[in-house]
Structure formats: structure tokens, C-alpha cells
C-alpha positions as CSV (number, residue, x, y, z in Angstrom):
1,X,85.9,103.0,95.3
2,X,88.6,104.5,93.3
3,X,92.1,104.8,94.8
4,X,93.9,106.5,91.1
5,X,95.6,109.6,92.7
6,X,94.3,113.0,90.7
7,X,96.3,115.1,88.5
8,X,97.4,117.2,91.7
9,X,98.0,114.4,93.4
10,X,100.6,113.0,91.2
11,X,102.2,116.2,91.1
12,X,102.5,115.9,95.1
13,X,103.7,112.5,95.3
14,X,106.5,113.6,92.4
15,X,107.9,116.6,94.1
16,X,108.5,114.9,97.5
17,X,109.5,112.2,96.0
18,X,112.1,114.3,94.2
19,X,113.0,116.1,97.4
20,X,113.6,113.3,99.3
21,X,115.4,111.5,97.0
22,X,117.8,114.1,96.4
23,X,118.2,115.1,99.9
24,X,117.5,112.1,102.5
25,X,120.7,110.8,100.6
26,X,122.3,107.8,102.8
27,X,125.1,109.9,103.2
28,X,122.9,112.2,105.0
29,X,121.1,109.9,106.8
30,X,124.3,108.7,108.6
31,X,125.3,112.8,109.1
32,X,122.2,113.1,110.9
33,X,122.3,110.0,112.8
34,X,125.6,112.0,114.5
35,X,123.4,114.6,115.3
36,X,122.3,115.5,119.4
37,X,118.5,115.6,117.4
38,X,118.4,113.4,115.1
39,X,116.5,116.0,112.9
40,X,117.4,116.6,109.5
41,X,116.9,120.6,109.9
42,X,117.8,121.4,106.3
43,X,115.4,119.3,104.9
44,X,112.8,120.7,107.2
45,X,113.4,124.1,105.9
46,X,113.4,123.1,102.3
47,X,110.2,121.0,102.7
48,X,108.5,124.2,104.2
49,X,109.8,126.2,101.2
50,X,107.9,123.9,99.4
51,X,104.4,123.9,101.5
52,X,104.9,120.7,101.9
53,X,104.3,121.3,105.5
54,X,101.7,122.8,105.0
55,X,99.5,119.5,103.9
56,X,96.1,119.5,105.5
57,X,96.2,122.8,106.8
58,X,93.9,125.4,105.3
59,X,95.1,128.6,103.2
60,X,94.0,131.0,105.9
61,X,96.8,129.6,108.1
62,X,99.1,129.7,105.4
63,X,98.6,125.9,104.3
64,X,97.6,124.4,100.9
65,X,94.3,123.6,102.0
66,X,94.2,120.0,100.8
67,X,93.5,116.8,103.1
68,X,93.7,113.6,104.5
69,X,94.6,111.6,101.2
70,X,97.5,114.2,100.3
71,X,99.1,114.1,104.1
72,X,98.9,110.4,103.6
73,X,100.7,110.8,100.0
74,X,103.8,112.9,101.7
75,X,103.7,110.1,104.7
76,X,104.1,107.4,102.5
77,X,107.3,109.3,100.5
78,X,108.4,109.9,104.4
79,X,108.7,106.3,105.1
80,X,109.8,106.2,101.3
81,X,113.2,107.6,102.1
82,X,112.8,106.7,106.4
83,X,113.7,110.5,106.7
84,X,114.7,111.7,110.1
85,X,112.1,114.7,109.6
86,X,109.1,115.2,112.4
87,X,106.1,115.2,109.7
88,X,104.3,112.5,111.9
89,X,104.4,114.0,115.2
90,X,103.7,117.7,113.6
91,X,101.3,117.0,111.3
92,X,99.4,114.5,112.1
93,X,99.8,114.1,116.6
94,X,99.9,118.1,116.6
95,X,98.4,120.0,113.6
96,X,95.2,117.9,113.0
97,X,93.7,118.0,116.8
98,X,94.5,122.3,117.0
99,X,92.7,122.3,113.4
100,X,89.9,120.1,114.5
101,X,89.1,120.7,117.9
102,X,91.2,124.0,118.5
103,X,90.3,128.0,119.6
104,X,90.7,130.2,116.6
105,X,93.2,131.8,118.5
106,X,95.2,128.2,118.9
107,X,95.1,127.8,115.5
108,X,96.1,131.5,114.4
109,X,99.1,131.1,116.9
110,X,100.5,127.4,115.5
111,X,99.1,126.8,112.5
112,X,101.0,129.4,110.4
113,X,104.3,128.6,112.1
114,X,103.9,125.1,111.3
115,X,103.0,125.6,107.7
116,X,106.3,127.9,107.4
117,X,108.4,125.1,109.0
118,X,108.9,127.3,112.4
119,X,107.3,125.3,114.9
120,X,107.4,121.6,115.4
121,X,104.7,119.7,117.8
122,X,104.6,116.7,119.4
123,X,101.7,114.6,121.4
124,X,102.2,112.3,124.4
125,X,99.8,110.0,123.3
126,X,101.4,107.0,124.2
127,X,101.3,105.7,128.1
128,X,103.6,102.5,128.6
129,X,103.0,102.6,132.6
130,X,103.8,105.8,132.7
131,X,101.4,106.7,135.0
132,X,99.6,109.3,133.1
133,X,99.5,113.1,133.9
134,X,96.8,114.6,136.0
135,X,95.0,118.2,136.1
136,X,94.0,120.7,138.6
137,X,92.8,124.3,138.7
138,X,94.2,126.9,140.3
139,X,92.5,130.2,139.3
140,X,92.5,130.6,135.5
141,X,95.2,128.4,135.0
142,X,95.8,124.5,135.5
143,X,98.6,122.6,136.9
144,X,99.8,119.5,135.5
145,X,101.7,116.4,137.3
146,X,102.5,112.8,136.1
147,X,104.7,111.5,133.3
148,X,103.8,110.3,129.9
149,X,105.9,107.9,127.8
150,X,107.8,108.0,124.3
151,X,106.8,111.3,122.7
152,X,108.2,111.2,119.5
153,X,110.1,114.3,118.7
154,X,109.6,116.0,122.4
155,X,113.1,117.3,122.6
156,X,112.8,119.5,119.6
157,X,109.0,120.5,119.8
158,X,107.7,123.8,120.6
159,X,104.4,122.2,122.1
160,X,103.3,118.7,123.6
161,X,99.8,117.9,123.5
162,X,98.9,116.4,126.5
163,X,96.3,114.4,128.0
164,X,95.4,114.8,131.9
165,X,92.7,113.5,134.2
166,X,90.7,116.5,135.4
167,X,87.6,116.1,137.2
168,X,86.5,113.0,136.4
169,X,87.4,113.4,132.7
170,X,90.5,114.0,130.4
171,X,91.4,117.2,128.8
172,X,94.2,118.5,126.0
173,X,96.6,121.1,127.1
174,X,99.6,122.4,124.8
175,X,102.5,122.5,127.0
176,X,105.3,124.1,126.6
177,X,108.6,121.6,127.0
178,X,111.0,123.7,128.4
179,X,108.7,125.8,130.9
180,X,109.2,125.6,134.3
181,X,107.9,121.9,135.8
182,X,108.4,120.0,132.5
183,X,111.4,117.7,132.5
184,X,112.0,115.3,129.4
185,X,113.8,112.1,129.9
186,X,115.8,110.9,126.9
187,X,115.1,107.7,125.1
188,X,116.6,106.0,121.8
189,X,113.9,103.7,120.1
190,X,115.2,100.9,118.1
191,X,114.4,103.0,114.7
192,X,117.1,105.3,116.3
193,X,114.8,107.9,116.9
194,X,114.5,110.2,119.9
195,X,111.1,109.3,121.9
196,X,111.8,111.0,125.0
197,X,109.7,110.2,128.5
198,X,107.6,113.5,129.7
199,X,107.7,114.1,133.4
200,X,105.7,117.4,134.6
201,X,105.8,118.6,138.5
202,X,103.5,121.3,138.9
203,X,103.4,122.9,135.6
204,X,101.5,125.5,134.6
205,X,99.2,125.8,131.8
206,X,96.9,128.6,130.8
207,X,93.2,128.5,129.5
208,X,94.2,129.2,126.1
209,X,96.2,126.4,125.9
210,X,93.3,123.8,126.2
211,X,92.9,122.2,123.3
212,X,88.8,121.7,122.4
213,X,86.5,122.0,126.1
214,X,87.6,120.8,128.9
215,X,86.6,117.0,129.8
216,X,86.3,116.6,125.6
217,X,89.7,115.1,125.7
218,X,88.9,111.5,125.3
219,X,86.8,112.2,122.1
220,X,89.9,113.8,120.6
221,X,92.1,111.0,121.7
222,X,89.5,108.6,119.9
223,X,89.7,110.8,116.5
224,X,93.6,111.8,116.8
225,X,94.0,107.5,117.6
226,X,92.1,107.0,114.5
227,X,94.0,109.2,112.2
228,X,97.4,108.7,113.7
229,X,97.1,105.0,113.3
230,X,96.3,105.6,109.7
231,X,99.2,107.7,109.1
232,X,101.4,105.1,110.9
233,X,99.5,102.1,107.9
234,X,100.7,105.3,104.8
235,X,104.1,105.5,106.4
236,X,104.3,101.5,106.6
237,X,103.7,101.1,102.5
238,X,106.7,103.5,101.7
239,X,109.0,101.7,104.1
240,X,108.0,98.6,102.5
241,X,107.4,99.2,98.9
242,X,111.1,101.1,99.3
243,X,112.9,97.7,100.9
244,X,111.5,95.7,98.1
245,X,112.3,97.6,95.4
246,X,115.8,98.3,96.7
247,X,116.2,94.1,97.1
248,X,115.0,93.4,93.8
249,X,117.6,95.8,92.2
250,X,120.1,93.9,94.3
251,X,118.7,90.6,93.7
252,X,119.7,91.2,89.7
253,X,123.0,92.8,90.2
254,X,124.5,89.9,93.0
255,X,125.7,87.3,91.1
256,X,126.0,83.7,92.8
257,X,126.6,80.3,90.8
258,X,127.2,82.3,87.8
259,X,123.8,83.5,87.6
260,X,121.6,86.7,89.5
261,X,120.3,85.6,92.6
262,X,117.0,86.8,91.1
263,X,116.7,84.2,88.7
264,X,116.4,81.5,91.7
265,X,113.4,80.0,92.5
266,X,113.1,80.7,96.1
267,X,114.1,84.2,96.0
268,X,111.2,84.4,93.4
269,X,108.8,83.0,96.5
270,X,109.8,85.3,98.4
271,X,110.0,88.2,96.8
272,X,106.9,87.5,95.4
273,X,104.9,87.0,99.0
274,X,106.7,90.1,99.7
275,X,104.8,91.7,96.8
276,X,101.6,90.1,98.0
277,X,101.9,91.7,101.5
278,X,103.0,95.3,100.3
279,X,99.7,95.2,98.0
280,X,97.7,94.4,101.2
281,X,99.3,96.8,103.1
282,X,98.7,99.8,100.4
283,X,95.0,98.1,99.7
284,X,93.7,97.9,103.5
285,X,95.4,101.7,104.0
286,X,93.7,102.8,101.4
287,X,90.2,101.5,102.7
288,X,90.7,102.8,105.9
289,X,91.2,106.3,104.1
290,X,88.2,106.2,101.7
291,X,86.0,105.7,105.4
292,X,87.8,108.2,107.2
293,X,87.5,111.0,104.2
294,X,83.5,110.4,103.9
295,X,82.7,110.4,107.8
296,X,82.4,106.9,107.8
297,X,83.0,104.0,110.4
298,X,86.8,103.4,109.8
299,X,87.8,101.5,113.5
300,X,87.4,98.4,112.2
301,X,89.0,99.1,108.7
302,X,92.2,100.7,110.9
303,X,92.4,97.7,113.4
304,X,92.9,95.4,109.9
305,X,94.9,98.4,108.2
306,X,97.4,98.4,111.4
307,X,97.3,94.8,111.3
308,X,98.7,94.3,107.8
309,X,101.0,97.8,108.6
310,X,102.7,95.3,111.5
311,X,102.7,91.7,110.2
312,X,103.2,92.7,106.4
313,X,105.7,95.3,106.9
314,X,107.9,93.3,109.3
315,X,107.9,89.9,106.6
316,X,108.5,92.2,103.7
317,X,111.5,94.1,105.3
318,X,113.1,90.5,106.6
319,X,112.6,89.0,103.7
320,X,114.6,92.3,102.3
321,X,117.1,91.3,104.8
322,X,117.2,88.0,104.2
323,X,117.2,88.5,100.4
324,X,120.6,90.8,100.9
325,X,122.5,88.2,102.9
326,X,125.2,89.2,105.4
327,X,125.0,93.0,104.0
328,X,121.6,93.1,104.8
329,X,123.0,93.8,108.5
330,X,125.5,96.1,107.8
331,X,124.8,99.5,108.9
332,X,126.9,100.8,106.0
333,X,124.0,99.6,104.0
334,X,120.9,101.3,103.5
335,X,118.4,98.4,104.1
336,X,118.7,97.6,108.3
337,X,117.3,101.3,108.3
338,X,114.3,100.0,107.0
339,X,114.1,97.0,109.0
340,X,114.1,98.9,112.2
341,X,111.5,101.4,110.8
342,X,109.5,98.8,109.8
343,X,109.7,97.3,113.6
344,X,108.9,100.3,115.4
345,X,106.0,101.2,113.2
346,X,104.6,98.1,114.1
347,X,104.5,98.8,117.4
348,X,103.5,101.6,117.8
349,X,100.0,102.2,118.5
350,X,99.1,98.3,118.9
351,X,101.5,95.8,117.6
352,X,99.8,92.6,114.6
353,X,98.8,90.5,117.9
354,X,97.2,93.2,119.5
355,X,95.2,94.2,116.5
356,X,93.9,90.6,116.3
357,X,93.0,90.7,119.6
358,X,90.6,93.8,119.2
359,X,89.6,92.5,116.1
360,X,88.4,88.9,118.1
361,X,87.0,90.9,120.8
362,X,85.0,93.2,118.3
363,X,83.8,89.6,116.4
364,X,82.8,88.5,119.8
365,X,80.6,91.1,120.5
């Protein structure tokens, strides 16, 4: 397998990286923070000048027609610069299942609006005893009850992708958050993101808002699981490779004992496991990928991808803390931010232990 990124690739990975450099400044990151959304709009717009949102989405539609390895390059400089921009939920939870699995006319109607940085998406895919939402028919359209937990992005999307029980089975519907039945419930995650709670009572979707047949829902899940929890593992290596690099500038500027801290022998151990686990992180990611480009069997690849994505990424960015010393704390400071990213990636989607735990249970059988 070869992981070297292509001439076009390199070209990707230095234009966002320029971007977000230059505009996910700290100083913006705290403007935003102020925000009611806790979206950085203006970067939005200039990454859709860009195409840049238009990763993994075909030309017809207005994309750049590339794929999984380039959405995973634009992830990682996302996590790069933790930018308050809803690539993830969009892209991934929202443009990839309507590509995949979607009517023409689904994809005609989001596709290009996404691409041009009009429409953001969201997917309830999450379900911490919520209760789940469930489906019925009346006539040619379906009504929707139940609650679904921490969809990221929810209070600015223009579509949720929802899962509901309907006879006997689970189907995807696009609903509309602010139609009539729909309430969203806001909720702060510790990576001081919105995730709001999704509470529908007796709201109405149409036919043309199913997304793939109905009952096929739990096969989509299973893909869009798959390729979300990759995109969580790309994310993961730019939020770590970022904290390290940022502590080991620090570590030879701070001068203790007349000397950089750098130059002591266990900030050399630990910066130097750190190292070890970013490597891991970006290696098993970049497995998973290779699998999930050819067609192949990737689960078990993504259960050890996510695991490194949780334990990895969590030592490497408290080892950054650590490494900082009291600033490391200081909200002032750039480095908590990646901390608490780190964290709630993580989590998300299964944390290390649970990973193991289908990992054992997999071994077992």
C-alpha cells in the first residue's frame, strides 16, 4: 500500500491548510465562540469559493468530483486548526448517504447547494436513550415521533437525516428542522460545540424525502457508521499532529533552569510517545481508508482506527497539556481547544474501551 498523497493531493492539503491558517486565527476562534451558532459563517463562504465544499461530490452537482482520500485530507486540516465550521456533519453525516443511496431528484435538490456553501446538513445518528423516532404512513406522506440525541450542527442545518422504525424496519427521511412538529433542544458539548437534542411530534415528511427505499435504512446506517467513524480517525490526526507540534515549539521557546524545557529528558519521553501515538493514529486511519476506497472489509480496520483516534489522541493532547504547564489550561491559550476536541472525538461514535470491547467480542467469535 502506498499512502504518498498525489500531486493534486498536495495541492489540496496546501490550500486548506493556507485557508485555515489564515482565517481560523485564535482571535477568531474566540469571536466565534461569542457567537448564538458557533459557526464561523465567513469561513464557510470562503471555503465554498474555493470548492472546497464540494469534496466528494461529483461535477454534475457542482462538486470537484474527487473522493474519500481527499474529504479525509480537508478533515484532517479541519481538526488541523479545530475550526468551528460544519464540514463533518455536511459532508460526510449528510452529503455522502444522498450521493450514495439518494433519488436523483434528492441529489439535484442538495447536492449543488451544498457544493456552493448554501445548505448545511446534519444526521441524528447518535441515540443516547433518546428513545429513537418512529414512522407511520398516512397517505403519501409519513409522520415522524420520538427524539434523537446530539445532532451536531442541527440548529443551523437545512436538513436532518433521520432514522425511524417503520414497519418492522428503519428508514431515512430528510426533515426539515424548523417545519411544523420538529423542536430542537439545545445542548453545549464539552468541545463547545452545539449538538442539539431532536424531538419530532407528528411531523410530516414527504415521499421524496426518503433517503434510499424504505426499510433500507439500517444498511445505510451500517455504511454512513463506517465512513463517519473514519472521518472522526482523519479529524483526530490534525487535532493531534497540531497539539504536538504547537508544544514542541513551546517546549524550545520556555526556558526553565536556564535551559529550554525541550532539552529535558522527560519532556523528550513524552513528547516522543506522543510522536509514537500520532504515527499510529495517521497509520491505522490510513488503513482503514485504503479498505474502504477498494470495497474492502474495513469494520475491523475502523474498530482499531477509532481505537487509536480515542486513546492516542487523548495521551497526545494531555501530554500537550501537561508539556505547557499552568497555560496549558488557560483558555486565552490556544492548546485547551485541542484538548477538548480531542475528548469529544473520542467519544463520539464508540469511546477506546468500547472499541476494545467489539474488538474482544469479534476475536471471540
Amino acid at each position: 500500500m502506498d499512502f504518498a498523497l498525489s500531486e493534486d493531493q498536495r495541492a489540496l492539503r496546501e490550500l486548506a491548510r493556507k485557508m485555515f491558517d489564515e482565517l481560523a486565527t485564535h482571535e477568531r476562534l474566540k469571536a466565534v465562540k461569542a457567537t448564538p451558532d458557533r459557526i464561523d459563517r465567513e469561513l464557510w463562504r470562503e471555503l465554498a469559493k474555493a470548492n472546497l465544499l464540494g469534496i466528494a461530490i461529483e461535477e454534475r452537482f457542482g462538486g470537484n468530483g474527487t473522493g474519500l482520500a481527499e474529504l479525509a485530507i480537508v478533515l484532517e486540516e479541519v481538526g488541523r486548526a479545530v475550526a468551528p465550521v460544519p464540514i463533518y456533519p455536511t459532508l460526510v453525516l449528510g452529503a455522502l448517504p444522498i450521493a450514495a443511496f439518494g433519488s436523483e431528484a434528492l441529489r439535484a435538490k442538495w447536492l449543488p447547494r451544498v457544493a456552493a456553501g448554501e445548505a448545511i446538513l446534519a444526521a441524528a445518528i447518535v441515540d443516547e436513550g433518546a428513545g429513537g423516532v418512529s414512522a407511520r404512513r398516512e397517505g403519501d406522506t409519513f409522520v415522524l415521533s420520538g427524539a434523537r440525541a446530539l445532532v451536531q450542527a442541527a440548529h443551523v442545518a437545512d436538513a436532518i437525516l433521520v432514522p425511524a422504525a417503520l414497519d418492522g424496519g428503519t428508514t431515512l427521511f430528510l426533515v426539515d428542522p424548523r417545519g411544523a412538529g420538529v423542536r430542537l433542544e439545545r445542548v453545549e458539548t464539552t468541545d463547545e460545540h452545539l449538538r442539539p437534542h431532536f424531538h419530532a411530534s407528528d411531523a410530516r415528511v414527504g415521499a421524496a424525502d426518503v433517503v434510499g427505499a424504505a426499510g433500507q435504512g439500517a444498511e445505510i446506517l451500517a455504511w454512513l457508521t463506517q465512513r463517519a467513524t473514519f472521518a472522526l480517525c482523519a479529524m483526530q490526526v490534525g487535532v493531534a499532529e497540531r497539539a504536538l507540534q504547537i508544544t514542541a515549539r513551546y517546549a524550545t521557546e520556555r526556558v526553565q533552569f536556564d535551559r529550554p524545557i525541550g532539552s529535558f529528558q522527560a519532556v523528550h519521553t513524552r513528547a516522543g510517545d506522543a510522536y509514537i501515538d500520532v504515527l499510529s493514529m495517521r497509520l491505522t486511519m490510513q488503513r482503514a481508508l485504503h479498505l474502504l476506497e477498494h470495497g474492502e472489509d474495513a469494520s475491523e480496520n475502523l474498530i482499531i482506527a477509532k481505537y487509536w483516534a480515542a486513546e492516542g489522541g487523548a495521551r497526545v493532547t494531555y501530554a500537550a497539556q501537561h508539556l505547557h504547564g499552568g497555560i496549558g489550561v488557560d483558555i486565552d491559550y490556544p492548546i485547551h481547544r485541542y484538548y477538548l476536541w480531542a475528548r469529544q472525538i473520542g467519544l463520539h461514535l464508540g469511546s477506546g474501551a468500547e472499541q476494545i470491547a467489539l474488538l474482544g467480542a469479534r476475536l471471540a467469535s
